[in-house]
C-alpha positions, 0 to 999 in steps of 0.5 A: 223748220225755221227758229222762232226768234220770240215766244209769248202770246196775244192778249186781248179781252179775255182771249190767249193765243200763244205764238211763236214769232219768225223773222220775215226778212231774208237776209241776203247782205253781202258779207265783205270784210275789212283787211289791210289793202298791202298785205291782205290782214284781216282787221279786228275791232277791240273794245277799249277803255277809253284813254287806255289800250286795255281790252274790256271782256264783254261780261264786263260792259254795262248799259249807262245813261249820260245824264252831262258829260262823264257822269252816267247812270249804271244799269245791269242786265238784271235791272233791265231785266226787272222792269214789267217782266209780265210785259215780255211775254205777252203781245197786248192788243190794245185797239183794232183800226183800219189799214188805210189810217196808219200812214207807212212811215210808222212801219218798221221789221215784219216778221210771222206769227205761228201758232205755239203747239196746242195753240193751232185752233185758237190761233186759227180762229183769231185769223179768221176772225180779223181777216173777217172784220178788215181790221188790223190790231194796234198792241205792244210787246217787248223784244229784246228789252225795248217796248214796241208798237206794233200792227197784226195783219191777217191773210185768213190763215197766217198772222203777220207783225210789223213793229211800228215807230211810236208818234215821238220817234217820226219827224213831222214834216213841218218840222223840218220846213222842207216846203217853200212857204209859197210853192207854185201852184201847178197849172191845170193842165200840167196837173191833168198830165201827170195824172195821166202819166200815173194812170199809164205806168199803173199795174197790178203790184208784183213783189217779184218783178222788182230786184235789188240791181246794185246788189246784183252789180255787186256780185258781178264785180266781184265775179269779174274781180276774182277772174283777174278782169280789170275794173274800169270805173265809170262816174255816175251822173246824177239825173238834171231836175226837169224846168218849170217851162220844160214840164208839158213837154216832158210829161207828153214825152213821158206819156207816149214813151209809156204808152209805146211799152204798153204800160199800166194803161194798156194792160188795163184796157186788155182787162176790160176788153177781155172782160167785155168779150166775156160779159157779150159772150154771155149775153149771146149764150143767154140770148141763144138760150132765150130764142131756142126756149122760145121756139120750142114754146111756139112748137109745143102750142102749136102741136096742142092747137092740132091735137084740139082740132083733131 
């Protein structure tokens, strides 16, 4: 069974739900060391004071906040510790909004929530209830001795929690004038274009089709290095910006090529006329049902209208 990594429960109105939280991130790194490339020596980091060689124990360093060069406020552990203890065990709802209002920048870690033992039915309740109202829980918690806004998603039977940035922690971009104050307005046409070409690379989302490829490319190297092959490195080149004038043109290449793989367009269209085969065959079933009754109405008064004359 996998560790919990944090304990507490979610509080809103009156309601308690212990859990337990799991990390949701398969940590897939690829350890590699640093060594001394003549003789293959590990290399080890020291904690150092500084100006000195001396090596500080690690019971021995504290938090500090700079307030000007060289002049610090000291806070231990215990200090740290101190502040809002109720706050570090309880994960605080505090509102219930819409996903489509919070813009993906503000997600960070995810991570699952479990129910604690003895917890099973309210924890089952909360997420059926939330799964119910389409609604994600905006709350804060403590982890790891920092305050964290976060977001409480539910499937109908797991719980799911995204830590989130507060509003001060994100850029705004206009802050950072990335934007010419005049941008060119882009044509109709080429406008309509790459509508088009979205619509054709468009499909239905499949985590498991994307890989990491340079995680991948990676591991090969190393498998090739460890063989005794010899390595040829090759320059990448970073892909051109496509001109203003050549833009039509790229997008119509771009569509065909699309098109030509059977993107997300075709699919869709297999769709539809899978479902229309199934919508007309339907309709003949209820058609042929609707003709037989009817025959076997027309039999049934025309052996009473003998009977009569008999």
């Amino acid at each position: 069974m996998a560790r919990a990594i944090w304990s507490g429960s979610i509080s809103f109105g009156l309601l308690n739900v212990p859990v337990r939280m799991y990390s949701a991130v398969a940590r897939r790194n690829i350890a590699l060391r640093e060594i001394r490339e003549s003789d293959s020596s590990r290399i080890k980091h020291r904690r150092v004071a500084e100006g000195t060689d001396e090596e500080v124990p690690y019971d021995e360093i504290i938090k500090a906040y700079e307030l000007t060069p060289g002049q610090y406020v000291p806070l231990t552990k215990d200090e740290i510790g101190a502040l809002a203890p109720e706050k570090t065990k309880a994960i605080e709802v505090q509102d219930f909004v819409d996903l489509d209002e919070i813009d993906p920048i503000y997600f960070d870690s995810p991570y699952y929530l479990g129910p604690a033992d003895g917890a099973e039915k309210a924890y089952s309740l909360l997420a059926k209830a939330m799964a119910a109202s389409g609604k994600v829980a905006i709350a804060r918690f403590v982890l790891r001795n920092k305050e964290h806004l976060a977001a409480i998603r539910s499937n109908g039977e797991v719980l799911t929690l995204t830590t989130m940035r507060f509003a001060d922690e994100v850029v705004p971009a206009k802050e950072l004038e990335i934007l010419p104050e005049k941008a060119q307005k882009p044509a109709k046409r080429e406008q309509e274009m790459a509508e088009q070409l979205i619509e054709s690379l468009s499909t239905d989302f499949d985590p498991s089709a994307y890989h990491d490829e340079y995680r991948e490319q990676l591991l090969k190297l190393i498998e090739r290095k460890a063989e005794g092959k010899e390595i040829v490195a090759s320059e990448a080149e970073a892909p051109k910006a496509t001109k203003a004038p050549d833009l039509m043109a790229a997008l119509e290449e771009s569509i065909a090529a699309a098109q030509g793989k059977g993107g997300g367009k075709s699919k869709a269209k297999a769709k539809s006329s899978r479902k229309e085969s199934a919508a007309k065959g339907k309709k003949a079933t209820v058609k042929k049902v609707s003709k037989s009754s009817a025959n076997g109405a027309k039999k049934r008064s025309s052996s009473r209208a003998k009977a009569k004359s008999k």
